[in-house]
DRENMARBA-609211 format. One record per atom (N, C-alpha, C): residue number from 1; residue in three letters; atom name; x, y, z. Coordinates in pm, 1 decimal. Layout:
! residues N
NUM,ALA,CA,X,Y,Z
...
END
This chain:
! residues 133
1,UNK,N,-1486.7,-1119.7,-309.3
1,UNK,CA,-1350.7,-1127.0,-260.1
1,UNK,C,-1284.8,-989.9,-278.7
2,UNK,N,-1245.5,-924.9,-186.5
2,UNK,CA,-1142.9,-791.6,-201.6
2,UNK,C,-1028.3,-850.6,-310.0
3,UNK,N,-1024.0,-716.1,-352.1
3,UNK,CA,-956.7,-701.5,-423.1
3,UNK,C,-790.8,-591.2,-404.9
4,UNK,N,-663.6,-619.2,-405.9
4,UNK,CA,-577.0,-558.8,-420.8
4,UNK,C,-438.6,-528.7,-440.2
5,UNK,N,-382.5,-419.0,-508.2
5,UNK,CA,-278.2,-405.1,-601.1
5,UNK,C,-184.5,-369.7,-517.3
6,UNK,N,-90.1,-466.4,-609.7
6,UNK,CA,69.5,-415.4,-515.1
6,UNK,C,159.4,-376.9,-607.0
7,UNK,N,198.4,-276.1,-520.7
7,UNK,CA,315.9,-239.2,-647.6
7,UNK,C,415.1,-209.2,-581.6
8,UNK,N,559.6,-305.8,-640.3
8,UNK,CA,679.6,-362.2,-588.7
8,UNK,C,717.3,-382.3,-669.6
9,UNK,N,885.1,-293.6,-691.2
9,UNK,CA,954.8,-323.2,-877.9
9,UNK,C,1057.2,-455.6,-776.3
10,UNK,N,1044.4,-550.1,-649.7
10,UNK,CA,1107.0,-610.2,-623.1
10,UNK,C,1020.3,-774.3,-615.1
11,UNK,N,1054.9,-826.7,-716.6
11,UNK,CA,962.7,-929.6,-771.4
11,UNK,C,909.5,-1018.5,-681.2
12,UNK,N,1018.9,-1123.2,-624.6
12,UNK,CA,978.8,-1173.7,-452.8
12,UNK,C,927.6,-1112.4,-346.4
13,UNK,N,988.0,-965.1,-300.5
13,UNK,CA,886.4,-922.5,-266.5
13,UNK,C,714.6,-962.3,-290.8
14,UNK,N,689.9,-910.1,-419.7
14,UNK,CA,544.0,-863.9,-488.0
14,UNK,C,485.2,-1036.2,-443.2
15,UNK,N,572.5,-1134.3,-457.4
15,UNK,CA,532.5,-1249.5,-479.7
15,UNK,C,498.8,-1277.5,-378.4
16,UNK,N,577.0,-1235.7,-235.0
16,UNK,CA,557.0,-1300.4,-90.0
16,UNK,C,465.2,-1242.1,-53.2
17,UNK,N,408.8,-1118.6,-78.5
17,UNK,CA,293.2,-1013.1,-46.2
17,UNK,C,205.5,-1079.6,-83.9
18,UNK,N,212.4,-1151.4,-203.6
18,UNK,CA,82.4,-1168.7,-326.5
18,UNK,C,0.4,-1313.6,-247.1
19,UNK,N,151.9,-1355.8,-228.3
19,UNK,CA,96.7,-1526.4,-143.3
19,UNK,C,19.0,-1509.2,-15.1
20,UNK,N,62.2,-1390.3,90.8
20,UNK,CA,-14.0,-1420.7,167.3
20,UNK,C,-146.2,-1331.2,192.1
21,UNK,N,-148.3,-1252.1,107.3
21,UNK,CA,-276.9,-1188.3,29.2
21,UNK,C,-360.4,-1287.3,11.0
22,UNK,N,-311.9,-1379.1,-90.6
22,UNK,CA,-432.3,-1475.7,-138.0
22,UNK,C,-491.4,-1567.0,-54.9
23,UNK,N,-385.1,-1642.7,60.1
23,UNK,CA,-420.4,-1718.9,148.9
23,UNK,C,-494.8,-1661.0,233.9
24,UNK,N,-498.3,-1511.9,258.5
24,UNK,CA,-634.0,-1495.4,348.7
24,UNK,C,-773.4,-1404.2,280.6
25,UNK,N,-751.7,-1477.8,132.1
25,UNK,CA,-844.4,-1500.6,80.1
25,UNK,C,-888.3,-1320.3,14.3
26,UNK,N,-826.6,-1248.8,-34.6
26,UNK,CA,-799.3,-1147.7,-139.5
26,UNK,C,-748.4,-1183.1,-302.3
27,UNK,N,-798.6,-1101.2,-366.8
27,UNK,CA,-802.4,-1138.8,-481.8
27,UNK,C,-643.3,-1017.5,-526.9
28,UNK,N,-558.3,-1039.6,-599.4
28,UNK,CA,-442.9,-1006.9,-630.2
28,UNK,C,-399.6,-934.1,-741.2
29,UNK,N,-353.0,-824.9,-756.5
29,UNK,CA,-341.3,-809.9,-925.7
29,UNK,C,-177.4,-710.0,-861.6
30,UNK,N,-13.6,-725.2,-960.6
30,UNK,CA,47.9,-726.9,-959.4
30,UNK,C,135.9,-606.4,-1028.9
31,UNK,N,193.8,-527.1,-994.8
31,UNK,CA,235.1,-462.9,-1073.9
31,UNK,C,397.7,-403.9,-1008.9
32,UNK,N,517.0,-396.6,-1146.0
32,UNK,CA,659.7,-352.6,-1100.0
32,UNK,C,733.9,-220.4,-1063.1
33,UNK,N,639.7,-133.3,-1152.2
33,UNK,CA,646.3,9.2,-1183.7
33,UNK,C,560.9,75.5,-1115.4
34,UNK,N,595.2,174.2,-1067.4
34,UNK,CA,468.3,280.7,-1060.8
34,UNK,C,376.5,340.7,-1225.5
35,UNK,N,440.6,339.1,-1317.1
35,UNK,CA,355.3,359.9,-1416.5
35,UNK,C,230.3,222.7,-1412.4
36,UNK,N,311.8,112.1,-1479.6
36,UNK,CA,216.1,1.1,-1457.5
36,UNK,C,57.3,-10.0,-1306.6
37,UNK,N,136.7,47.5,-1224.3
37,UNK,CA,59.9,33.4,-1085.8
37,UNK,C,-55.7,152.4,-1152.8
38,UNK,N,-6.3,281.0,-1173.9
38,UNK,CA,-128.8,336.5,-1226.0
38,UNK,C,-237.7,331.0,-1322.9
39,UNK,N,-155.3,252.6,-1405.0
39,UNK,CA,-232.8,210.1,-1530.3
39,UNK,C,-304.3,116.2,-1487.7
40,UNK,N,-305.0,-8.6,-1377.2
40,UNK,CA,-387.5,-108.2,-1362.4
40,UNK,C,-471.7,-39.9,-1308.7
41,UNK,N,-449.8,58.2,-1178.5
41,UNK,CA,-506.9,114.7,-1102.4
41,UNK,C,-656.7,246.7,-1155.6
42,UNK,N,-575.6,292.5,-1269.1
42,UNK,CA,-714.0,364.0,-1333.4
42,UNK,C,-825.6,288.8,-1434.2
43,UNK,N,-760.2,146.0,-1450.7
43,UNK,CA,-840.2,60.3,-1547.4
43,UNK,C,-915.0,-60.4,-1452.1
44,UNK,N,-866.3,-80.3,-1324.0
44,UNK,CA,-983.8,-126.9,-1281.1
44,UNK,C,-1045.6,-89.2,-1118.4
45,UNK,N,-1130.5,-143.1,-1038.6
45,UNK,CA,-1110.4,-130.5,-891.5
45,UNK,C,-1035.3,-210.8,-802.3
46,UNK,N,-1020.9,-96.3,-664.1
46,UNK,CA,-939.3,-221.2,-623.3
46,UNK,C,-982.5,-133.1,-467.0
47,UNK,N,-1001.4,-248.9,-374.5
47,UNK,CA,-1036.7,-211.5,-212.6
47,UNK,C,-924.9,-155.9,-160.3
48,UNK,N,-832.0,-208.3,-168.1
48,UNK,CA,-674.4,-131.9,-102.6
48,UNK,C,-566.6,-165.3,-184.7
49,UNK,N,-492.1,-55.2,-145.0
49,UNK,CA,-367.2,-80.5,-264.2
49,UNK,C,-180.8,-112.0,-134.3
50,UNK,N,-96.7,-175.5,-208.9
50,UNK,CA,35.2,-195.6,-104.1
50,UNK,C,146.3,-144.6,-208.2
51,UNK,N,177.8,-34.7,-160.6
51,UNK,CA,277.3,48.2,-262.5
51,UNK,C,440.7,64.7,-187.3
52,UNK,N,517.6,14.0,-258.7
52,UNK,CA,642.2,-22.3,-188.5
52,UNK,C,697.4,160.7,-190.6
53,UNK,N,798.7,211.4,-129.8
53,UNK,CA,752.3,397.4,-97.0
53,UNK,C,898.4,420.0,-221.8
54,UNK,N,999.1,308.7,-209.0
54,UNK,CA,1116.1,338.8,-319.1
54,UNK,C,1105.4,267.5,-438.0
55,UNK,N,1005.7,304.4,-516.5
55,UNK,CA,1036.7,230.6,-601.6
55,UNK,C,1161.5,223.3,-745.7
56,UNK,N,1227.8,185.3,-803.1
56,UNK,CA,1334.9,220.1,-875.3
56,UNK,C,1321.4,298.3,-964.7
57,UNK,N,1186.7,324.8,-1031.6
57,UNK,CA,1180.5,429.0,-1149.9
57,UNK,C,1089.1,538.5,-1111.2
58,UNK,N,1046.9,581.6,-959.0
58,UNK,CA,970.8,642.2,-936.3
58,UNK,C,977.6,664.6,-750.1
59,UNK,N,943.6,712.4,-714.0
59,UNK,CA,858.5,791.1,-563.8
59,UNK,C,701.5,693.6,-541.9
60,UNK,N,736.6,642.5,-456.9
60,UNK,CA,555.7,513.8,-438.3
60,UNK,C,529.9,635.7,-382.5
61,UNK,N,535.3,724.8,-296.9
61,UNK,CA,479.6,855.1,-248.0
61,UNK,C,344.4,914.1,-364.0
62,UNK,N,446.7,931.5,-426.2
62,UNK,CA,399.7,1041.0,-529.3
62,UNK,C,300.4,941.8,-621.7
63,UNK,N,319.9,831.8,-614.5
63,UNK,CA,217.4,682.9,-707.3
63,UNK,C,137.1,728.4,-620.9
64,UNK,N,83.5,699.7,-463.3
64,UNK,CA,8.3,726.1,-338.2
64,UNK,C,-78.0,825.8,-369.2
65,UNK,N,2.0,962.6,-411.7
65,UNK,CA,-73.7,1120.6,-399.0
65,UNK,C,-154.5,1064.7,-514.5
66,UNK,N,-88.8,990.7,-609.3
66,UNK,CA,-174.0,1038.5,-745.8
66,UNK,C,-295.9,920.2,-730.9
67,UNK,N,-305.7,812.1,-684.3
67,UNK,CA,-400.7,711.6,-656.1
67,UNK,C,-480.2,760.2,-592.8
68,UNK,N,-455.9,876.8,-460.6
68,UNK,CA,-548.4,881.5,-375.2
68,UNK,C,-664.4,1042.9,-448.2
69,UNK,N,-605.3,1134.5,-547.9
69,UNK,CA,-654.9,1222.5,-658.5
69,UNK,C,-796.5,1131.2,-726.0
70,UNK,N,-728.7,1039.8,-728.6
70,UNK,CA,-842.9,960.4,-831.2
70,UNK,C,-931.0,879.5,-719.1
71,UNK,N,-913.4,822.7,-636.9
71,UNK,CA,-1001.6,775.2,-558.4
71,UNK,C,-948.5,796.1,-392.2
72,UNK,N,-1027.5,913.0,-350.4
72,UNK,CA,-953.2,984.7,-217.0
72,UNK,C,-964.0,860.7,-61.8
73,UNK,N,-1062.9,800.3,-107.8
73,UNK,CA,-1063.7,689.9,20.3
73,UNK,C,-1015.1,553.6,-16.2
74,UNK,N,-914.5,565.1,-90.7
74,UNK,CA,-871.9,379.5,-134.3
74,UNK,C,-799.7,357.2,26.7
75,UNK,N,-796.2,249.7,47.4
75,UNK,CA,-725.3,210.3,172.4
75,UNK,C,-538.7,146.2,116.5
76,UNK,N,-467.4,238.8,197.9
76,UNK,CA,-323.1,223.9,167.2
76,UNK,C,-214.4,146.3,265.8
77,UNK,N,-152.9,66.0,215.2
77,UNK,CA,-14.0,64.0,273.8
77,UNK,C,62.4,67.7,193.4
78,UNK,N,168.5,146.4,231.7
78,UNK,CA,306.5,159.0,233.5
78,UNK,C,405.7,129.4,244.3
79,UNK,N,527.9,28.3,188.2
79,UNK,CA,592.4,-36.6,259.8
79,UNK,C,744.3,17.2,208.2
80,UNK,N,864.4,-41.4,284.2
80,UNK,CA,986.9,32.1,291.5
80,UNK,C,1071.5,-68.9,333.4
81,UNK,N,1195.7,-60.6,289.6
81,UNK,CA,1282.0,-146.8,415.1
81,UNK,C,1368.1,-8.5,471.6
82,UNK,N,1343.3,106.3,431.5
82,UNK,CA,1409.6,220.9,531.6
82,UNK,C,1344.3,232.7,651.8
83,UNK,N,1414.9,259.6,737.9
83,UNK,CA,1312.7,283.1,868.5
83,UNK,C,1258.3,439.3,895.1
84,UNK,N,1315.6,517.6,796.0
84,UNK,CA,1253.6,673.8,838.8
84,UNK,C,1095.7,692.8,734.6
85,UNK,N,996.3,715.3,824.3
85,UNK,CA,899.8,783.4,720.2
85,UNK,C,824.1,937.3,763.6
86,UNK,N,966.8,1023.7,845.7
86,UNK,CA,890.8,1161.6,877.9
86,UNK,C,852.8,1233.1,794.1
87,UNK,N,735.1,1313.1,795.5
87,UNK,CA,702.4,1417.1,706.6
87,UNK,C,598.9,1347.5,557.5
88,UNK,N,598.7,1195.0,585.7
88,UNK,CA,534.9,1117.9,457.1
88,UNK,C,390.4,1154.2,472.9
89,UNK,N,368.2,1234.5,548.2
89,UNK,CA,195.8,1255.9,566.9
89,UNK,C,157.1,1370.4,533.1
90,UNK,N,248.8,1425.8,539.4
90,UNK,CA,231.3,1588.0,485.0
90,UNK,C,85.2,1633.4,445.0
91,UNK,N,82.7,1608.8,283.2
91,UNK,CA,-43.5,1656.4,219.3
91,UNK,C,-141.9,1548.7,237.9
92,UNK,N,-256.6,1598.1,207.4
92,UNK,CA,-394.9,1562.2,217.9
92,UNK,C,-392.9,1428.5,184.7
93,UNK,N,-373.6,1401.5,60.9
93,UNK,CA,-360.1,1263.7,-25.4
93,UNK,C,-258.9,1142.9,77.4
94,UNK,N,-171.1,1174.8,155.3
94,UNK,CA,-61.9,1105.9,232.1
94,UNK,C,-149.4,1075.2,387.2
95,UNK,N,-280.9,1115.3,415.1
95,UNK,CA,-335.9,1095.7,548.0
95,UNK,C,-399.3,951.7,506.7
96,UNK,N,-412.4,916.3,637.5
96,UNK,CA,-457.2,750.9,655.2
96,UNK,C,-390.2,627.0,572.3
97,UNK,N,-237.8,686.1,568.5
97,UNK,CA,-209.0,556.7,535.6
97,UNK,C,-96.0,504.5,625.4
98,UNK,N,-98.2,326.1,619.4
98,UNK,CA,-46.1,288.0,715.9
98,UNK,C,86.1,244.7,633.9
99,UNK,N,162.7,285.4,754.8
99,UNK,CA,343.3,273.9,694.9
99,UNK,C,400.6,133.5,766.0
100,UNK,N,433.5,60.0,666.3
100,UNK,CA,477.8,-99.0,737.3
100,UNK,C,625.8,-75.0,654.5
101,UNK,N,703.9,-141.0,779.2
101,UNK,CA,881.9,-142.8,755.1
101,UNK,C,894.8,-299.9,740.4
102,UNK,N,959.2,-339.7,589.5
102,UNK,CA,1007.7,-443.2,586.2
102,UNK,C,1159.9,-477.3,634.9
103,UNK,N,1196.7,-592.0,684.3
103,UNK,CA,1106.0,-686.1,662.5
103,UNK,C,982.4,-730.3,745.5
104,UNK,N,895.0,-771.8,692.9
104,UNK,CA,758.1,-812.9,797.2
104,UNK,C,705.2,-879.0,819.4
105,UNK,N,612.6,-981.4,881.6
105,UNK,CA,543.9,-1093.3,876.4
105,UNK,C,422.4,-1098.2,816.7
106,UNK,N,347.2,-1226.5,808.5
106,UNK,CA,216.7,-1219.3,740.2
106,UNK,C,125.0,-1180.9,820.5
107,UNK,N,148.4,-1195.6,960.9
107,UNK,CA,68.4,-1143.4,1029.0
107,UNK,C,82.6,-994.1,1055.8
108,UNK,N,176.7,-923.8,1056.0
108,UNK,CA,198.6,-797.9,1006.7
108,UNK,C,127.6,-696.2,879.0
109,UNK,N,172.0,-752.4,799.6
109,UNK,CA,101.7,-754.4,707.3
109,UNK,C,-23.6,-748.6,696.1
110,UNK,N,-94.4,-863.2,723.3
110,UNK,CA,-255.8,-823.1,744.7
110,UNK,C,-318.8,-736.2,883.8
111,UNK,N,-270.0,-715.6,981.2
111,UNK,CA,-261.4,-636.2,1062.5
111,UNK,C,-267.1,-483.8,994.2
112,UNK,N,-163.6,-454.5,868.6
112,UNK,CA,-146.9,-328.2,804.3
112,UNK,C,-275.8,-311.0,731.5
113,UNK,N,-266.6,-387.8,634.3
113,UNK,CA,-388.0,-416.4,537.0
113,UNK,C,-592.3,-412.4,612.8
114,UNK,N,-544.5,-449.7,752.3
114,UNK,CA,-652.5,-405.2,857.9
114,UNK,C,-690.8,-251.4,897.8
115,UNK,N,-580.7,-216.1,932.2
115,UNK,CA,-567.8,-57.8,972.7
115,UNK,C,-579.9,0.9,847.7
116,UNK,N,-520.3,-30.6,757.4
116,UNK,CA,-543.8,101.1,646.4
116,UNK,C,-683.4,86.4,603.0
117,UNK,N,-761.1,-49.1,580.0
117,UNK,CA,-928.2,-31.7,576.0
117,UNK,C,-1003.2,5.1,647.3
118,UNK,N,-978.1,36.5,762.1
118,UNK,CA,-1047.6,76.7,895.3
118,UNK,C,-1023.0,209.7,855.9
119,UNK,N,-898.1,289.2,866.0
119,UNK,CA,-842.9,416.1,888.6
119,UNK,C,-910.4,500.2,766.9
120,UNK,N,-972.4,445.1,655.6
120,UNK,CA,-1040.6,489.4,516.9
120,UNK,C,-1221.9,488.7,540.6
121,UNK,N,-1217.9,456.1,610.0
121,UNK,CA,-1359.7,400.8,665.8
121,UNK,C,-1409.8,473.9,808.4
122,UNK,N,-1388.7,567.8,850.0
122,UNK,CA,-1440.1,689.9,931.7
122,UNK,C,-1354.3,630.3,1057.1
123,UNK,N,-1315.5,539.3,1087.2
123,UNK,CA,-1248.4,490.5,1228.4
123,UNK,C,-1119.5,576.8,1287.2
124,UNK,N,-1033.5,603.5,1194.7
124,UNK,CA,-897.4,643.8,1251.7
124,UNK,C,-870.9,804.3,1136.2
125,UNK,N,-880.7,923.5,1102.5
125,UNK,CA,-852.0,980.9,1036.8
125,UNK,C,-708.4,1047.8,1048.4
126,UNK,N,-593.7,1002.1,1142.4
126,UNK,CA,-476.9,1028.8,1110.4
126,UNK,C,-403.3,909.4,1018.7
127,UNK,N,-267.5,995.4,1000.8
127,UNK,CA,-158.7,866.8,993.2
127,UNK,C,-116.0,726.7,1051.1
128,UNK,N,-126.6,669.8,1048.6
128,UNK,CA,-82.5,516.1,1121.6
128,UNK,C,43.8,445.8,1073.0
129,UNK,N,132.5,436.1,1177.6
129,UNK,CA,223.8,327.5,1182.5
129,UNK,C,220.7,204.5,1176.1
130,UNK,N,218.0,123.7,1138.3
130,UNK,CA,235.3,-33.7,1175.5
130,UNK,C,408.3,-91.7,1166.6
131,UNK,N,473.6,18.8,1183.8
131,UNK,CA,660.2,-58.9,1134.7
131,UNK,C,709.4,-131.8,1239.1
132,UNK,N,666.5,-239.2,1153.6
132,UNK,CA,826.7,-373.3,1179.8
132,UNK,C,916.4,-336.9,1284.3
133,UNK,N,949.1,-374.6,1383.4
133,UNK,CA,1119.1,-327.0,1422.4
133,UNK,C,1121.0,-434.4,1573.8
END
């Protein structure tokens, strides 16, 4: 079963992500902080990670750069309820990940969680959108 981490200091959020994660059959592990997110993240594996981009005590950006240092092909999304994400691709570490605008659906959602495993996996080597609107 895939495995993967979300990190959302917005609890329902993490929870509504987490639910329909599991229902299509992914295995889940939870985190509020970007510290926490790294700490799960260097202590175990994980197939793709869903990193909310504001998080309250931190930059999910900068969680992103430093996840993707340690393992350069994890498969990413990104999520936001801002609608601007220019310039989020910038450096090396910020390519192939897919940017989803909340709010979103579950089918959205796994749609994202699709593209960013594909896009890590020789298929797509730019940036990808998937935003909501």
């Amino acid at each position: 079963m895939p495995r993967i981490l979300v990190v959302d200091d917005q609890k329902d959020v993490r929870a509504m992500i987490s639910m329909v994660l599991r229902v299509n059959q992914f295995e889940v592990t939870e985190a509020g902080t970007a510290p926490d997110g790294l700490r799960l993240f260097r202590d175990q594996s994980f197939d793709a990670v869903i990193v909310d981009i504001y998080l309250e005590d931190s930059n999910g950006l900068e969680l992103v750069s430093e996840m993707r240092r340690l393992v350069p092909d994890v498969p990413v999304v990104a999520v936001s309820g801002m609608s601007a994400f220019d310039g989020a691709a910038m450096s090396d570490e910020l390519t192939r990940v897919v940017y989803l605008q909340k709010p979103f659906r579950p089918a959205e959602l796994m749609h994202a969680v699709d593209m960013a495993r594909a896009a890590t996996h020789g298929r797509d080597a730019t940036a990808l959108s998937a935003c909501a609107g």
